[in-house]
C-alpha positions as CSV (number, residue, x, y, z in Angstrom):
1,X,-25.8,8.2,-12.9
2,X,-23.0,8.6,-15.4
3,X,-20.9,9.7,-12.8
4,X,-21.6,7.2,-10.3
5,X,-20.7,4.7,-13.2
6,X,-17.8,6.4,-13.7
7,X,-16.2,6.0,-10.5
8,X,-17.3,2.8,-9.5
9,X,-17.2,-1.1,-10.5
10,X,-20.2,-2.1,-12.4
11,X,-19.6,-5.9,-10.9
12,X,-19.1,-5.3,-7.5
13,X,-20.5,-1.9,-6.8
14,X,-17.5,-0.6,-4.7
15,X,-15.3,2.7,-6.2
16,X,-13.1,1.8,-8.7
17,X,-9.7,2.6,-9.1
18,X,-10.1,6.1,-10.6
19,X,-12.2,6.6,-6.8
20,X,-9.0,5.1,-5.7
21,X,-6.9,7.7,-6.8
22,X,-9.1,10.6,-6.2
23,X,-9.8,9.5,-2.7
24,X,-5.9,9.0,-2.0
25,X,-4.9,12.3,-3.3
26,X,-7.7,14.0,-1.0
27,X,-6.4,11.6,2.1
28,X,-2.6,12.9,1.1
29,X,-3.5,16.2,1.2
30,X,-5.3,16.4,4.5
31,X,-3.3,13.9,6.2
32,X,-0.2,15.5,4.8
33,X,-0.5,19.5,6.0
34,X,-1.8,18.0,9.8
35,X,1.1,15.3,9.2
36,X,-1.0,12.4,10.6
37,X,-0.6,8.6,9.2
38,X,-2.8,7.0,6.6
39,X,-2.4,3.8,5.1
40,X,-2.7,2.0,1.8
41,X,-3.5,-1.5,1.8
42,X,-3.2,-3.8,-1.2
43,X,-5.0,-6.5,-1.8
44,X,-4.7,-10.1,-3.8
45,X,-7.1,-13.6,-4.1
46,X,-4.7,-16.1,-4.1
47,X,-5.8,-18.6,-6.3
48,X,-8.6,-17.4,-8.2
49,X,-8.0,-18.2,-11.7
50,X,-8.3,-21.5,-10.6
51,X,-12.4,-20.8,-9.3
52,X,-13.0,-19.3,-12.4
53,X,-11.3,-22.6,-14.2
54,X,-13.5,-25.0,-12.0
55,X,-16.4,-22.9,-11.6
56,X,-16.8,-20.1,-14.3
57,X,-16.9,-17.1,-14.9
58,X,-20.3,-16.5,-13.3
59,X,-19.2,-18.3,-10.0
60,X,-16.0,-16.4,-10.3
61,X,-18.2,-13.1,-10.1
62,X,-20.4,-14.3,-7.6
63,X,-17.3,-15.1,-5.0
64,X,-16.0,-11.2,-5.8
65,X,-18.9,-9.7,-4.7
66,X,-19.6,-11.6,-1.9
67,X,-15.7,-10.8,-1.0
68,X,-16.5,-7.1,-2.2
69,X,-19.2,-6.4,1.0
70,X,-17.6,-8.4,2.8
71,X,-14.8,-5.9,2.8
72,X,-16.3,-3.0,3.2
73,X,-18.3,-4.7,6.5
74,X,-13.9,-4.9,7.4
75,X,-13.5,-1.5,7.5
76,X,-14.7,1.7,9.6
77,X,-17.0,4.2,7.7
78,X,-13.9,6.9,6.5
79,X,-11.9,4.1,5.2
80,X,-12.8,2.9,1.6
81,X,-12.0,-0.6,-0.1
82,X,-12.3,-0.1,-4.0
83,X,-12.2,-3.0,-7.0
84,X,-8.7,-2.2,-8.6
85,X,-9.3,-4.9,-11.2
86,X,-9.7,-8.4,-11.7
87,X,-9.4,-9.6,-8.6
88,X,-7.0,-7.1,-6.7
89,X,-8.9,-5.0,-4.1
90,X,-7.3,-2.0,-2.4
91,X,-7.8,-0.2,0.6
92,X,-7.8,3.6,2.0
93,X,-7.1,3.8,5.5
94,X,-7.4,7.2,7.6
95,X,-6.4,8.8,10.5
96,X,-4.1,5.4,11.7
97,X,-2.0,5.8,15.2
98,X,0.2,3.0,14.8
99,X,1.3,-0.2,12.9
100,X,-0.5,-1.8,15.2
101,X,-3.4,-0.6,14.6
102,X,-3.1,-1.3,10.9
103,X,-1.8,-5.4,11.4
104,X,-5.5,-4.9,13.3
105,X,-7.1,-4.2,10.3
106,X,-4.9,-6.1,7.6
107,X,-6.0,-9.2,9.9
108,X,-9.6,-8.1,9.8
109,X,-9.5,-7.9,6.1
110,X,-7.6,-11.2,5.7
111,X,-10.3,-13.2,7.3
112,X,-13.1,-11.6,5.7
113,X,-11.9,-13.1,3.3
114,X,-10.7,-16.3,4.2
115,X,-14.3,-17.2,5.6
116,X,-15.6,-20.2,3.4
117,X,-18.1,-18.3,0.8
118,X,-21.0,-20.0,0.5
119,X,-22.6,-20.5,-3.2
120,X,-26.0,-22.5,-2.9
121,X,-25.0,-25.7,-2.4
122,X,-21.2,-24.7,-3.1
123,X,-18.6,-23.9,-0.2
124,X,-15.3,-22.1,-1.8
125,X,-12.5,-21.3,0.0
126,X,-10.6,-18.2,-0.7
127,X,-7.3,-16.9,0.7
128,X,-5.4,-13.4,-0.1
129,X,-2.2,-12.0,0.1
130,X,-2.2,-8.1,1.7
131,X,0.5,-5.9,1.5
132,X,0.8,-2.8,3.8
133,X,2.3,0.9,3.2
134,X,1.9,3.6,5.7
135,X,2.4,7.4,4.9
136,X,4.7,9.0,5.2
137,X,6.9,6.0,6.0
138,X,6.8,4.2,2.6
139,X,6.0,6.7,0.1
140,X,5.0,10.4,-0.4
141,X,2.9,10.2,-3.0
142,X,-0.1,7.8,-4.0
143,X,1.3,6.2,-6.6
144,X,5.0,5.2,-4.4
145,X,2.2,4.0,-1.8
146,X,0.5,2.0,-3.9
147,X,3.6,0.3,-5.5
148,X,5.1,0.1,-1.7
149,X,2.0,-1.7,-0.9
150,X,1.7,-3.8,-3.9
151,X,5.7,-4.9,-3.0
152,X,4.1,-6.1,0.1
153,X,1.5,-7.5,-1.0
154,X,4.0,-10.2,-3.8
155,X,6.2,-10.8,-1.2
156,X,3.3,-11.9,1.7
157,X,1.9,-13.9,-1.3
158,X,6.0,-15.2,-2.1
159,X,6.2,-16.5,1.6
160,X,2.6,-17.4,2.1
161,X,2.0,-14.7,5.4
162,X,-1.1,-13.7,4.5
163,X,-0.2,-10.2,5.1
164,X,3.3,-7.9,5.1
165,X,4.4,-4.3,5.8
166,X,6.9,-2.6,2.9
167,X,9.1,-1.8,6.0
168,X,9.6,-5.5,6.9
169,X,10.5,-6.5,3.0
170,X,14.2,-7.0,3.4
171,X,15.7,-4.4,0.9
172,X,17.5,-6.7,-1.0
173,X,14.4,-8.4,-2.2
174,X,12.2,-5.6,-3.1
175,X,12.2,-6.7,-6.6
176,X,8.6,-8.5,-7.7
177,X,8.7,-12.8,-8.5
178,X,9.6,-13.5,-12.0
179,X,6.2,-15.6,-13.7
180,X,7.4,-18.9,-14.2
């Protein structure tokens, strides 16, 4: 049990982010030596302070979980989404033949989402902004794919996309939005 709680979100249910890390390393490692593509998506609710604002905390909860299986229903069985913290979700995925087959799956993921979550008698509307890093392309560790990803992610979010890849982020604007 103790370990169970230690590498997974007690809200949600889905891995955490230290499941995050040790899955990634694993996926780097095998994917790596047999040089085969993975992915690393990153993922954002656009918006959801303002739920918790207008709803509470408790409805605020509710909408991640329901966005949490919905999520996992996204994905195929070797992929995993985990809970990376308030509401930022990521996403291991293995074994992928092309950038295709990733905008596939980012799209996927996007409109589980997007789907208008159902509360009782209250309909919320939730969007997200996804960012997309493929190994080896943008990074050869976990942590330069997470941060490639997460780069992706601000500037889908930035221009309202839905979803990006780090390779399409003009170089010039890598940097992350200034809060304002």
């Amino acid at each position: 049990h103790a370990s169970h709680a230690a590498l997974h979100d007690p809200l949600t249910g889905l891995p955490n982010r230290s499941s995050f890390e040790e899955r990634s390393r694993h996926a780097l490692a095998l994917h790596g030596s047999r040089a085969r593509a993975f992915s690393v998506v990153y993922i954002d609710l656009d918006g959801f302070k303002a739920i918790n604002d207008a709803h509470g905390h408790a409805i605020g909860d509710r909408v991640l979980k329901v966005i949490g299986r919905r999520l996992m229903h996204a994905v195929r069985a070797e992929d995993s989404i985990t809970r990376h913290g308030g509401d930022e979700f990521a996403c291991l995925l293995l074994d992928i033949q092309s950038e295709t087959h990733v905008t596939s799956i980012a799209h996927k993921l996007f409109d589980a989402i997007s789907a208008p979550c159902m509360l009782g008698t209250l309909t919320l509307h939730v969007r997200a902004s996804v960012g997309v890093a493929l190994y080896p392309r943008d990074g050869a560790t976990v942590e330069a794919l997470l941060q490639s990803a997460d780069t992706a992610m601000f500037w889908a979010k930035k221009h309202r996309l839905g979803h990006a890849f780090f390779s399409h982020v003009p170089t010039d604007r890598l940097s992350k939005p200034t809060a304002s």
